[in-house]
N, C-alpha and C positions, 0 to 999 in steps of 0.2 A: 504494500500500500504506500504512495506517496504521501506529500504532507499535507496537500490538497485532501485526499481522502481522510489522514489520520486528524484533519484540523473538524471536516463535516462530523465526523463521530464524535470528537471534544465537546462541538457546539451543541450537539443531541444531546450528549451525556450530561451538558451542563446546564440544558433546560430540564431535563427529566430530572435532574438533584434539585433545580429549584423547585421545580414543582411540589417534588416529593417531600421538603421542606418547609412548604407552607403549612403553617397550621398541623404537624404532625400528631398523630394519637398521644404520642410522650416524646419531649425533644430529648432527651439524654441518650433514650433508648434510639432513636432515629439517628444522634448521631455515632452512636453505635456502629451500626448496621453501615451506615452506609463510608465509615472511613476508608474501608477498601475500596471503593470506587476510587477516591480522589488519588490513594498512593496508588495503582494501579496504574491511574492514568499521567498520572507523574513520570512511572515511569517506562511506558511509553512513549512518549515523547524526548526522554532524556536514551532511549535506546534506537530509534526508530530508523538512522538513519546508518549505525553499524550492525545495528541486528533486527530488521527487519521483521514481523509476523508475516506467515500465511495470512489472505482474506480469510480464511476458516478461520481464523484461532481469534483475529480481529473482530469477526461476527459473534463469536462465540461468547467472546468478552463483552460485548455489546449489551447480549442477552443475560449472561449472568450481571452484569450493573444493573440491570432492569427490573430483575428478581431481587436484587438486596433492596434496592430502594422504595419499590413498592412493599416490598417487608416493612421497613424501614419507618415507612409513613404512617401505615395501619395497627404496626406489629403485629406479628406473623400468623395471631392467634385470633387477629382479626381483617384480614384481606377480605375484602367481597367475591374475588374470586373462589377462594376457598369455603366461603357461606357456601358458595351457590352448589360444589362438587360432593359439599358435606350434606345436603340437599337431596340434590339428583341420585345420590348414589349411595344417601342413608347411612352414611360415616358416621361414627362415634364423636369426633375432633375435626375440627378445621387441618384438611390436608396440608395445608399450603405452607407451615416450616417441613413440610417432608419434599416439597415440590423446591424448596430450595436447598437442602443436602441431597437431595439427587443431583442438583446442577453440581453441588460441592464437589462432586465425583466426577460429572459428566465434562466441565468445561476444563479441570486442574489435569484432567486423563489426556486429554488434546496438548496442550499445552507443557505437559510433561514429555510425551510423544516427543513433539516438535524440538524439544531441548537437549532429549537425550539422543535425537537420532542426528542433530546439527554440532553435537560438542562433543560426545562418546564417540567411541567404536561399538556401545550396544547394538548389533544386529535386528532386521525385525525377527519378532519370532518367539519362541515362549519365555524366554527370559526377558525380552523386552515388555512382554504382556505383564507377567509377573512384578514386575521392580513397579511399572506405571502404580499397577492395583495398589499395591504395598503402601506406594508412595502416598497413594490418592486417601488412603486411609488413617494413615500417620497424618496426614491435614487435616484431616476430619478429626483424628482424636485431640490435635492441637487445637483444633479450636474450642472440643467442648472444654478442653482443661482454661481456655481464655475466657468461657462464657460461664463456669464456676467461678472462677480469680473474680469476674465483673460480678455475678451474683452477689460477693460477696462483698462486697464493696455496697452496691445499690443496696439491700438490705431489704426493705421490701418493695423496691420496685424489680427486683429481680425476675420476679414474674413475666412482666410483660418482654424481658430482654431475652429470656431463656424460652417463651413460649411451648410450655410442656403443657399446659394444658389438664392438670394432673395426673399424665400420666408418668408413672415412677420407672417406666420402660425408656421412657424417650430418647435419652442419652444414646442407650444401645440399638436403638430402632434408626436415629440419626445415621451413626456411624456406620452401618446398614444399608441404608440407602444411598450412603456416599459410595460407598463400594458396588452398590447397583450400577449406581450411574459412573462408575471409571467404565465398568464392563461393558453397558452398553454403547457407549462412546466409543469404545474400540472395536467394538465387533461390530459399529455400524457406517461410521464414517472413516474407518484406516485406509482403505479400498481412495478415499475422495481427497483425503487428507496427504496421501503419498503422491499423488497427481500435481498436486500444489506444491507440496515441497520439490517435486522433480523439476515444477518450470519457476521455483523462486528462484531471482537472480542474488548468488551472495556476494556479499558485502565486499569492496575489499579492503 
C-alpha cells in the first residue's frame, strides 16, 4: 500500500475513533479498548515505507480497529449488534466480546504469517501452522492477564472493561476462540494471502 492509500485508512480510522468517542457507554473503559488502534496505527506509518503490509493484512487491521472500537463505545457487553444475535439465535450472553477474541486470533494469525515468513527461514507448513497458533494464543493469554492487572485497578468498574457477563468461564472461553480464529485464518485465507506476498515489492 502506498501512502496515499495508508493516509485514506488513517482518515477512516480516525473518524470511526471519533465517533466511537463520542459520548461512550464509560470513557475509561472506551479508552481502554480502543488504545490499540492509535499505537497500531502509529506504527504503521512509522514502518510503512521499509516494511510494507500486504493489502490483506492492511484490511484486516482495518476490520479489527473497527471491532475494538465499536466495543469500545458500547462495551462489549453491550453492542446492539450482539442484542440483536443474542436475539435471533437465543444466546444466553451478548456474543459480541466472543466476536472480538475471534478477531484476537483471526487478524494477529495473518499478521504473524506475514512476519515470520518475511524475516524467518520458517517454511510454510506444519510448523509454521503451529508457532502462528501458539503464538496467537500466548496474545490472547497476555491480554486476559492485562484485563485482570486493569480489573484491578478499576475496582468496580471492572465489569464493564472485562465484559464476562457473569460468566466464570469466560477467561477460558476467550482464549478459545482466539485460537479458533488463528485457525480459521489460516486455513482460509493462506491460499490469498501467499499470492500477495508473492507480488509484494520488498523494501530495499
Amino acid at each position: 500500500m502506498n501512502q496515499r492509500g495508508l493516509a485514506a485508512y488513517s482518515l477512516a480510522l480516525g473518524a470511526l475513533l471519533a465517533l466511537s468517542g463520542w459520548r461512550p457507554y464509560d470513557l475509561p473503559t472506551w479508552a481502554m479498548e480502543v488504545a490499540p488502534v492509535a499505537v497500531v496505527l502509529a506504527l504503521l506509518w512509522v514502518t510503512h515505507r521499509r516494511f510494507p503490509l500486504t493489502p490483506l493484512l492492511y484490511a484486516l487491521i482495518f476490520v479489527h480497529a473497527a471491532v475494538l472500537m465499536l466495543g469500545g463505545h458500547y462495551t462489549y457487553a453491550r453492542v446492539p449488534l450482539g442484542d440483536w444475535l443474542q436475539q435471533a439465535f437465543g444466546l444466553a450472553r451478548n456474543p459480541y466480546d466472543g466476536i472480538g477474541h475471534f478477531a484476537q486470533g483471526f487478524i494477529p494469525a495473518i499478521a504473524a504469517r506475514e512476519l515470520l515468513l518475511r524475516h524467518t527461514g520458517l517454511a510454510r507448513g506444519a510448523w509454521l501452522f503451529t508457532v502462528i497458533v501458539l503464538a496467537c494464543l500466548g496474545i490472547s493469554a497476555a491480554y486476559e492477564l492485562i484485563e485482570w492487572g486493569a480489573a484491578v485497578a478499576l475496582g468496580q468498574g471492572a465489569e464493564e472493561f472485562l465484559g464476562t457477563q457473569g460468566d466464570p468461564w469466560d477467561t477460558q472461553k476467550d482464549m478459545a476462540l482466539a485460537g479458533v480464529g488463528a485457525v480459521a485464518a489460516l486455513a482460509l485465507l493462506s491460499r490469498w494471502h501467499d499470492r500477495q506476498l508473492a507480488s509484494l515489492v520488498r523494501p530495499t
